[in-house]
NUMIDO-449711 format. One record per residue (C-alpha): residue number from 0; x, y, z. Coordinates in Angstrom, 2 decimals. Layout:
<resi NUM; c1 X; c2 Y; c3 Z>
...
This chain:
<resi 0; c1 4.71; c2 130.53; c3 -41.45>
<resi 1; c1 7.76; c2 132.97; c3 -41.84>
<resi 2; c1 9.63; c2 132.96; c3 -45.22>
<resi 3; c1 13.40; c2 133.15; c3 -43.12>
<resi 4; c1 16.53; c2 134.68; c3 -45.27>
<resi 5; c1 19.19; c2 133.41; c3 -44.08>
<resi 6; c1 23.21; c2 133.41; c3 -44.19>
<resi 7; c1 22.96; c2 130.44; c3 -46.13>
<resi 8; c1 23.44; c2 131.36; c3 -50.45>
<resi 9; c1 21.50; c2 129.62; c3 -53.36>
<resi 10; c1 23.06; c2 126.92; c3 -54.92>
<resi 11; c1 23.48; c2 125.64; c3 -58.46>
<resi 12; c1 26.22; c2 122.91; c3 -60.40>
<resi 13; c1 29.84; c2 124.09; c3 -61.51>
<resi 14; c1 29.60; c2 123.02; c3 -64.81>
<resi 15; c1 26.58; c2 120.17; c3 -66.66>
<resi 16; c1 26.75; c2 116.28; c3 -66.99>
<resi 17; c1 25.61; c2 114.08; c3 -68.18>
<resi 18; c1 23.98; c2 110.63; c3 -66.98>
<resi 19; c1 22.28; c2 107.88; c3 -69.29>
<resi 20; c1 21.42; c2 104.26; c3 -68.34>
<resi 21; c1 17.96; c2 101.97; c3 -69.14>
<resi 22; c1 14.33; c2 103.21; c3 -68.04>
<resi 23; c1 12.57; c2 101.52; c3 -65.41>
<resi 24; c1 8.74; c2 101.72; c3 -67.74>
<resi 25; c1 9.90; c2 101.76; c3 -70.93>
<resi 26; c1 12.85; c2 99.63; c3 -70.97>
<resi 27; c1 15.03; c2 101.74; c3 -73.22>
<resi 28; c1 17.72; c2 103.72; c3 -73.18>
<resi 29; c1 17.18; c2 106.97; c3 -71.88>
<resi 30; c1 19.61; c2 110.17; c3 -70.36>
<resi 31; c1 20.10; c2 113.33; c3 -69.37>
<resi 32; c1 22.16; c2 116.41; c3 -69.21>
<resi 33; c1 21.78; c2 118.35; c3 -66.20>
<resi 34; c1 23.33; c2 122.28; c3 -66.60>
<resi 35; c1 24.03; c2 125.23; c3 -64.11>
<resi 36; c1 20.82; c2 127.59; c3 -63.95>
<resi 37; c1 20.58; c2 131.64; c3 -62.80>
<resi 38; c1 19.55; c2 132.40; c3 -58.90>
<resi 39; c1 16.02; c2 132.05; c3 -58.64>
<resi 40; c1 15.53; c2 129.82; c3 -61.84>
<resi 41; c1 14.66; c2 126.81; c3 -59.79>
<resi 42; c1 14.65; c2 123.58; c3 -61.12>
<resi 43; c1 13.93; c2 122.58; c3 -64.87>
<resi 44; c1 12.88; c2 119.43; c3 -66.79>
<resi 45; c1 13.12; c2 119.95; c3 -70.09>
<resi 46; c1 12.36; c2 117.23; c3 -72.87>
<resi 47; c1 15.25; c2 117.54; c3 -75.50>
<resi 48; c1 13.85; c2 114.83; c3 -77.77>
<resi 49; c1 10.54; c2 116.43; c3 -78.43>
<resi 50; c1 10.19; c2 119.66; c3 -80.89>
<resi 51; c1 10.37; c2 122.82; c3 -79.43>
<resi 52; c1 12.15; c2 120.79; c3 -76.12>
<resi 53; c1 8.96; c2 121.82; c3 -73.76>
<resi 54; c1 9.46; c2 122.80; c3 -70.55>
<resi 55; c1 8.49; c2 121.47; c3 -66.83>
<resi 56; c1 9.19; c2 122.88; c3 -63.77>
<resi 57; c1 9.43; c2 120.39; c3 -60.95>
<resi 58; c1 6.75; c2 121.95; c3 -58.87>
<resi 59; c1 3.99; c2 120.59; c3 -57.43>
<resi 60; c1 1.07; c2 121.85; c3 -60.41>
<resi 61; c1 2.77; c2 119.33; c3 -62.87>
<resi 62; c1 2.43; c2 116.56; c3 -61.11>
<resi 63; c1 0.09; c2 113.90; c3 -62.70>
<resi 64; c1 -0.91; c2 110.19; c3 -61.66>
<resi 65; c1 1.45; c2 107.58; c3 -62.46>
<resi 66; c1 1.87; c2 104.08; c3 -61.36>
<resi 67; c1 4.84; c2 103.49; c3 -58.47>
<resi 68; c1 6.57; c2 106.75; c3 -59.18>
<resi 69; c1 6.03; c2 110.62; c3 -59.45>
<resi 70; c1 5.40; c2 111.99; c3 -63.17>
<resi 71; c1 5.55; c2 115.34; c3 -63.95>
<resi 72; c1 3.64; c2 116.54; c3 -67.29>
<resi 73; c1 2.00; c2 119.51; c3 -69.46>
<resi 74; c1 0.13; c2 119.67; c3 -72.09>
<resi 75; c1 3.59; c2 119.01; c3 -74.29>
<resi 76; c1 5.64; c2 116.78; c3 -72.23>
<resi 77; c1 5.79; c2 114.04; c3 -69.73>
<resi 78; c1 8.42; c2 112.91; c3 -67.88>
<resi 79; c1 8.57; c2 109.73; c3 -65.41>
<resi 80; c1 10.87; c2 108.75; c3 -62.33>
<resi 81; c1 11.86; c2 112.25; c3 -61.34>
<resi 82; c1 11.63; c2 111.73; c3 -57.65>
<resi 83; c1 15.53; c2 110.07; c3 -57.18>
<resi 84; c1 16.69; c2 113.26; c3 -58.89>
<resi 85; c1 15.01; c2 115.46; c3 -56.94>
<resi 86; c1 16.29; c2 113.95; c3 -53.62>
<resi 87; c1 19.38; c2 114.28; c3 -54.24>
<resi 88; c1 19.53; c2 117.74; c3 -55.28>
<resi 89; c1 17.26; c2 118.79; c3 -52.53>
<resi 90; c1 19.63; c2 116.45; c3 -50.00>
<resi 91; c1 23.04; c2 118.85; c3 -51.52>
<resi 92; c1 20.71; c2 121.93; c3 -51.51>
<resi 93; c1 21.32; c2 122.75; c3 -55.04>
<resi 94; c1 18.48; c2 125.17; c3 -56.26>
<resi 95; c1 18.73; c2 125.96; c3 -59.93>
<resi 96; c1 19.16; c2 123.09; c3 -62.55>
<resi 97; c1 17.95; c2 122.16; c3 -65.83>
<resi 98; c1 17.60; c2 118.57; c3 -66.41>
<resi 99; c1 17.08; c2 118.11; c3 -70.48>
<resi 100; c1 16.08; c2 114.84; c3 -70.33>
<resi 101; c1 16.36; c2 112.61; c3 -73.68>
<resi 102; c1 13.03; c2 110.26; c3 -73.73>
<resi 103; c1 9.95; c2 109.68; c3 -71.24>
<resi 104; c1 11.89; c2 108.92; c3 -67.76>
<resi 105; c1 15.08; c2 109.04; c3 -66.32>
<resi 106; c1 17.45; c2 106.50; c3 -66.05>
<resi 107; c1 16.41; c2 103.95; c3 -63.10>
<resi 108; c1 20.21; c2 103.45; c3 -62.27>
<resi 109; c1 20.27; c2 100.38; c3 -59.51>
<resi 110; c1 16.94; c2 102.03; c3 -57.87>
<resi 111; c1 18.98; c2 104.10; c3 -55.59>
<resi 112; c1 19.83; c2 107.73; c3 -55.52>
<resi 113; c1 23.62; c2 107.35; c3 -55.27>
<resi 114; c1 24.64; c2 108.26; c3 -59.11>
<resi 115; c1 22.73; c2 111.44; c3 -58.68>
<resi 116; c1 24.83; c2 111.99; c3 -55.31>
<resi 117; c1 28.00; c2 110.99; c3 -57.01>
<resi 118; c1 27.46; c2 113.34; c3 -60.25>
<resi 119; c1 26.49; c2 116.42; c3 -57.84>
<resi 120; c1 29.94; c2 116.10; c3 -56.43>
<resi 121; c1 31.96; c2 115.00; c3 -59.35>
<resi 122; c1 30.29; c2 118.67; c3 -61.04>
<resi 123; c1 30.57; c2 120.83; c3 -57.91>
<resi 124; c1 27.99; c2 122.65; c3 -56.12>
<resi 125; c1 28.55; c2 126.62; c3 -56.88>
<resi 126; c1 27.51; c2 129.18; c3 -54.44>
<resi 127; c1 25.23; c2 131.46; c3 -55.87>
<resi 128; c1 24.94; c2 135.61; c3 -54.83>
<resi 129; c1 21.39; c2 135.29; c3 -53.63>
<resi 130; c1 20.59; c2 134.39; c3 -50.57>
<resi 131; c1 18.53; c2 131.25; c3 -50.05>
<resi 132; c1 14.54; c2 131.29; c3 -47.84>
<resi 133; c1 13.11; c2 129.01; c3 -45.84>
<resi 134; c1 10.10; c2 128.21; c3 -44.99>
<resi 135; c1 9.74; c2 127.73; c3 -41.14>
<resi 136; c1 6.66; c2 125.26; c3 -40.30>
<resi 137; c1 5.27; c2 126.99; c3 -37.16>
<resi 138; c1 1.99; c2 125.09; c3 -36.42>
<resi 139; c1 1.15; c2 121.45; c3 -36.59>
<resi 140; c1 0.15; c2 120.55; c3 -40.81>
<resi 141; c1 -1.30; c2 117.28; c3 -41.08>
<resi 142; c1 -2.84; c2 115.25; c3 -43.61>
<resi 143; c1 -4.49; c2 111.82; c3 -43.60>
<resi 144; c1 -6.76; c2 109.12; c3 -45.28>
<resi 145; c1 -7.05; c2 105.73; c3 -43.87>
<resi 146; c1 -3.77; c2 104.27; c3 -42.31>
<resi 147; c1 -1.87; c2 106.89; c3 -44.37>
<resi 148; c1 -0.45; c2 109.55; c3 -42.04>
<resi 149; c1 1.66; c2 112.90; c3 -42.77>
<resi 150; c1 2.17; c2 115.78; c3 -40.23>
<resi 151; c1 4.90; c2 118.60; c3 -40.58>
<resi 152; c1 5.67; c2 120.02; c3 -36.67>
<resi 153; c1 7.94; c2 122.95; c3 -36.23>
<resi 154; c1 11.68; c2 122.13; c3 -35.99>
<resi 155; c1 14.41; c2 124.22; c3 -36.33>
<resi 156; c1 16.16; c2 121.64; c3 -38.87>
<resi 157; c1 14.22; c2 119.63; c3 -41.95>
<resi 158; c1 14.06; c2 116.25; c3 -40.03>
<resi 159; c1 12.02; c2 113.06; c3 -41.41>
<resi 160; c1 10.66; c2 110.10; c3 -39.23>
<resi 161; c1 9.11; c2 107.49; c3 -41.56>
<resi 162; c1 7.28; c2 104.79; c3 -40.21>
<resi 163; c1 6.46; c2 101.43; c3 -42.84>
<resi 164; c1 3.77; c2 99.00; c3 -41.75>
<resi 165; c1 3.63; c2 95.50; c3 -44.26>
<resi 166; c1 1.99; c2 93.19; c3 -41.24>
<resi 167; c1 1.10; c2 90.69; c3 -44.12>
<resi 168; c1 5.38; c2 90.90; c3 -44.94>
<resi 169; c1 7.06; c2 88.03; c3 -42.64>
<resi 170; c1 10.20; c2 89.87; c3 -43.32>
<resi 171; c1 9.39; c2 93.28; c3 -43.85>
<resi 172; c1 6.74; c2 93.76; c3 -40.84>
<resi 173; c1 7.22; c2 97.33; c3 -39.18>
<resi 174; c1 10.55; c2 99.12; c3 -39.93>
<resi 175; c1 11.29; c2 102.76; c3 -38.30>
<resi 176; c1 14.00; c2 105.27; c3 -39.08>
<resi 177; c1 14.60; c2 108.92; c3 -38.17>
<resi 178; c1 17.17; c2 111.36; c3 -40.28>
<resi 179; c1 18.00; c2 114.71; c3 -40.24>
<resi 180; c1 19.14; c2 116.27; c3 -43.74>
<resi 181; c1 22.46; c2 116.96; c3 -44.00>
<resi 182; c1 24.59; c2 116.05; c3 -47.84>
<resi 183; c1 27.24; c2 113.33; c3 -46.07>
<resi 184; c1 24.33; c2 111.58; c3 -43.53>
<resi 185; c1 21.77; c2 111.69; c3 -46.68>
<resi 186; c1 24.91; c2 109.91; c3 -48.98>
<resi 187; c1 25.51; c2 107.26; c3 -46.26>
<resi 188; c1 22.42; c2 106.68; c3 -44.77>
<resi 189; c1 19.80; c2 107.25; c3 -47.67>
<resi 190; c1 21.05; c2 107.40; c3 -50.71>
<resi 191; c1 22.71; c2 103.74; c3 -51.41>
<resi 192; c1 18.95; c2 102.07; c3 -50.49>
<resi 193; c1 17.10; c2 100.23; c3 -53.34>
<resi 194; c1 13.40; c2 100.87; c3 -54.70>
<resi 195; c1 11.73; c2 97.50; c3 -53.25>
<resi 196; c1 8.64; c2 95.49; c3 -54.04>
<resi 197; c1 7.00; c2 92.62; c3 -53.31>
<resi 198; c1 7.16; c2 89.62; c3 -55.66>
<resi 199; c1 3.71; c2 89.81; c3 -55.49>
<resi 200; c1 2.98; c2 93.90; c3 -55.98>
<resi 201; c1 5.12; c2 93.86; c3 -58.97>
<resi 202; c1 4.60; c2 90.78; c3 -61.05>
<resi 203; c1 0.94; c2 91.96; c3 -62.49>
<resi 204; c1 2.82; c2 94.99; c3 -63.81>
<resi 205; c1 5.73; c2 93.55; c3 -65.33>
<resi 206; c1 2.73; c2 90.58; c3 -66.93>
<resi 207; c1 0.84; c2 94.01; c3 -68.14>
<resi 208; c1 4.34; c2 95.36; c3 -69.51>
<resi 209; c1 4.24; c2 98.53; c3 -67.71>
<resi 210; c1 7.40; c2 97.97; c3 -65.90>
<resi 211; c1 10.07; c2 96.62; c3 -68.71>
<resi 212; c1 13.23; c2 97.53; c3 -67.43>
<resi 213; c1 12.93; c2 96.79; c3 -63.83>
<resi 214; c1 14.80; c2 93.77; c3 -62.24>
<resi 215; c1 17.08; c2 92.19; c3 -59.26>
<resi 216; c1 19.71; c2 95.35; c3 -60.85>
<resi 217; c1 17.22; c2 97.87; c3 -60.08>
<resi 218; c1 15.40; c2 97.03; c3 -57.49>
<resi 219; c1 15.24; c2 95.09; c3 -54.20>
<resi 220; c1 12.19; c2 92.23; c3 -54.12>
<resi 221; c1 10.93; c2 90.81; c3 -51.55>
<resi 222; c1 9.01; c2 87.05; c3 -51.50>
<resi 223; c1 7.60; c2 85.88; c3 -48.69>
<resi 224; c1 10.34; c2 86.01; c3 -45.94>
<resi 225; c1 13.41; c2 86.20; c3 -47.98>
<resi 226; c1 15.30; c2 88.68; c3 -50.39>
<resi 227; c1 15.29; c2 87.48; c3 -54.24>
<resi 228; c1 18.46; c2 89.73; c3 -54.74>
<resi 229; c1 21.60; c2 87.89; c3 -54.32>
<resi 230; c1 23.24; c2 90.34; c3 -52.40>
<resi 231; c1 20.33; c2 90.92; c3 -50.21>
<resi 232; c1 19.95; c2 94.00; c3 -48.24>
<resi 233; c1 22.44; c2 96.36; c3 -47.69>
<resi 234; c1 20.82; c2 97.58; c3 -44.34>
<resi 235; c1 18.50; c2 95.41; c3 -42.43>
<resi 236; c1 16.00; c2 98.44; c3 -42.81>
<resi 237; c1 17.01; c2 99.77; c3 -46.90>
<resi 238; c1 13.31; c2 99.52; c3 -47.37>
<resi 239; c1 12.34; c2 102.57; c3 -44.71>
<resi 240; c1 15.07; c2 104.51; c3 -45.77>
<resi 241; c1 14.08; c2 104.39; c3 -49.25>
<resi 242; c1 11.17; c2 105.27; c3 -48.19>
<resi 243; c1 12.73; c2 108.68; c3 -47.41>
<resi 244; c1 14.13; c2 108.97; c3 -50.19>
<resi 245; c1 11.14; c2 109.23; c3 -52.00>
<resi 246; c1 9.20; c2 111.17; c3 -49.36>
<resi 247; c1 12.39; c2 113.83; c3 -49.61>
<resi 248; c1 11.94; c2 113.73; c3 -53.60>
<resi 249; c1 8.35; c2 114.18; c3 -53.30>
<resi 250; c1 8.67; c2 117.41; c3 -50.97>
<resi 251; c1 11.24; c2 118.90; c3 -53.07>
<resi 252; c1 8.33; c2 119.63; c3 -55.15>
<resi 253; c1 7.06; c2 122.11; c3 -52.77>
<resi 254; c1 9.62; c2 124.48; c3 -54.43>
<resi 255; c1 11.19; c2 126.15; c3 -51.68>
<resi 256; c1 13.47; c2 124.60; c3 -48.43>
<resi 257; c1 11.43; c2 123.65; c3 -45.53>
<resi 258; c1 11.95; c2 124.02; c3 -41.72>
<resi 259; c1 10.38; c2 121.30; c3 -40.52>
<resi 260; c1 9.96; c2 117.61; c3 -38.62>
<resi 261; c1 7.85; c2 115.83; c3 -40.90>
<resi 262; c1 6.30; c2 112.08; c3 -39.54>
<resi 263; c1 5.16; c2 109.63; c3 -42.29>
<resi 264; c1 3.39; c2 106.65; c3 -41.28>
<resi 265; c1 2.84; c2 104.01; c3 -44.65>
<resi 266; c1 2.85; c2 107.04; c3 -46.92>
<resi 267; c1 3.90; c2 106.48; c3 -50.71>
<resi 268; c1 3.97; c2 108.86; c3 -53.71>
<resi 269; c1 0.30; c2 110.21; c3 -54.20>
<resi 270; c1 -0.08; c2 110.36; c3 -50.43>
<resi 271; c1 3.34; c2 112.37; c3 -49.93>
<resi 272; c1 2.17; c2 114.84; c3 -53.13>
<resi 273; c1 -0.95; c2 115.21; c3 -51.22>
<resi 274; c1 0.56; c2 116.26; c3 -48.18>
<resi 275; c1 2.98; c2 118.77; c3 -49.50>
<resi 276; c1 -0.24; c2 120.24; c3 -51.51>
<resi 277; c1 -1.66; c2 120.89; c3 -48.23>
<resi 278; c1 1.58; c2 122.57; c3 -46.99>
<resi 279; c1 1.73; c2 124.64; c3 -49.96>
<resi 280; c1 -1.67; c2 125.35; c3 -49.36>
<resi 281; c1 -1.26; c2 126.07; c3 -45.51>
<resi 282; c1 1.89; c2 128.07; c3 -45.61>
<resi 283; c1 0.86; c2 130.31; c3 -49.14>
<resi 284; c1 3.60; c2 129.05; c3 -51.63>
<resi 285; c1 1.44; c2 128.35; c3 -54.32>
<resi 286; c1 1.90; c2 132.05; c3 -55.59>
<resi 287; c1 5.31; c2 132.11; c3 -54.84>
<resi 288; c1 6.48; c2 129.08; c3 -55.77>
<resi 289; c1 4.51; c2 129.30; c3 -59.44>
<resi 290; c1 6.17; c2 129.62; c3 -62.54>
């Protein structure tokens, strides 16, 4: 577990945006600005609408359960949906970033990570004076429970290999895919794929009201062997790469840039925070990565 400097600089935005649309939960219009931050700031939530506007870092101590997405939360604030976000700044390799975030979640978009992607590069990534670390995985890290499989193995690039197992899904079944990070291959290959669900999964939560805003826009659902969207999918395997996307959100948590091959097999939110506990853990972040 070496903490590498390398020739590589920290990264924050050119100048803030802003991004608003409808909440996946809560069904209301919610947005966010998103602003340049310091080296070594990290990244910020920070809930405008609430007095005072508390603070959350996006590390791995605020993360609390919540139902089919990650939630970060204090004693002050909560805020819902952050893991699309995260992605894509992790995917660009921007470090520092306040997010003031107007209501509960953030804007569900289409369930993809693309409008992060596209505001990134409409703002501009600036190169920072400080000199970016990595973390270099140098033994086997696992973590498991059940059919629910995560293992970091030392690579000399971050590289995911996700592997999704639905063998009651006629359609979905088993669906594989391999990436290595890099901004362009994460914009085609990752970011345009949809949240998905089963018909099935999702109905008792949209009966229950706990999902309001989500839909054919915002996600892709999936009923017995066909597509309900009318568009269908826009890769015969969207669902494993979204899969990614999440896992890559998820990580981002960690705090710091990882060296590392990391193999998921039917891992989801609570499983992937789990795992990158245990790598926090394993390679002695949590000091270092704490506010």
């Amino acid at each position: 577990m070496i903490h590498t400097p390398t020739a590589e600089m920290q990264k924050t935005l050119q100048h803030e945006a802003f991004v608003s649309g409808i909440g996946l939960f809560t069904g209301e219009k919610v947005s966010f600005k998103i602003s340049p931050l310091p080296p070594d700031s990290g990244i910020i939530f920070k809930r405008g609408d609430l007095p005072g506007k508390p603070i959350i870092p996006a590390l791995l101590s605020y993360v609390r359960e919540a139902p089919r997405c990650t939630r970060l939360a204090n004693d002050k604030a909560s805020i819902l949906m952050v893991e699309h976000l995260l992605s894509a700044l992790y995917a660009y390799g921007i470090d520092n970033a306040e997010i003031e975030v107007e209501g509960p979640e953030l804007p569900a978009a289409d369930g993809r990570a693309l409008v992060f992607v596209d505001l990134i590069e409409k703002t501009g990534v600036a190169i920072q004076d400080v000199p970016r670390k990595f973390v270099s995985v140098e033994q086997p890290i696992y973590w498991s429970e059940g059919d629910i499989n995560l293992i970091a193995l030392p690579s000399p690039e971050f590289r995911v290999s996700y592997t999704m197992h639905y063998p009651h899904s006629p359609l979905l079944r088993s669906q594989y895919y391999s990436f290595s990070l890099q901004p362009l291959r994460y914009k085609a290959e990752i970011a345009s794929c949809r949240t998905f669900s089963l018909y099935e999964e999702i109905v008792p939560f949209i009966e229950k009201g706990i999902i309001k805003g989500g839909g054919l826009e915002n996600a892709l659902v999936i009923q017995g062997g066909r597509i309900l969207n009318p568009d269908g999918a826009r890769f015969e395997d969207e669902m494993v790469r979204h899969k990614i996307l999440d896992l890559i959100g998820d990580l981002a948590l960690i705090g710091v840039p990882l060296l590392a091959h990391i193999i998921a097999v039917r891992s989801g939110h609570s499983s992937n925070v789990a795992f990158a506990k245990t790598l926090s853990k394993t390679l002695n972040l949590e000091k270092k990565t704490s506010p």
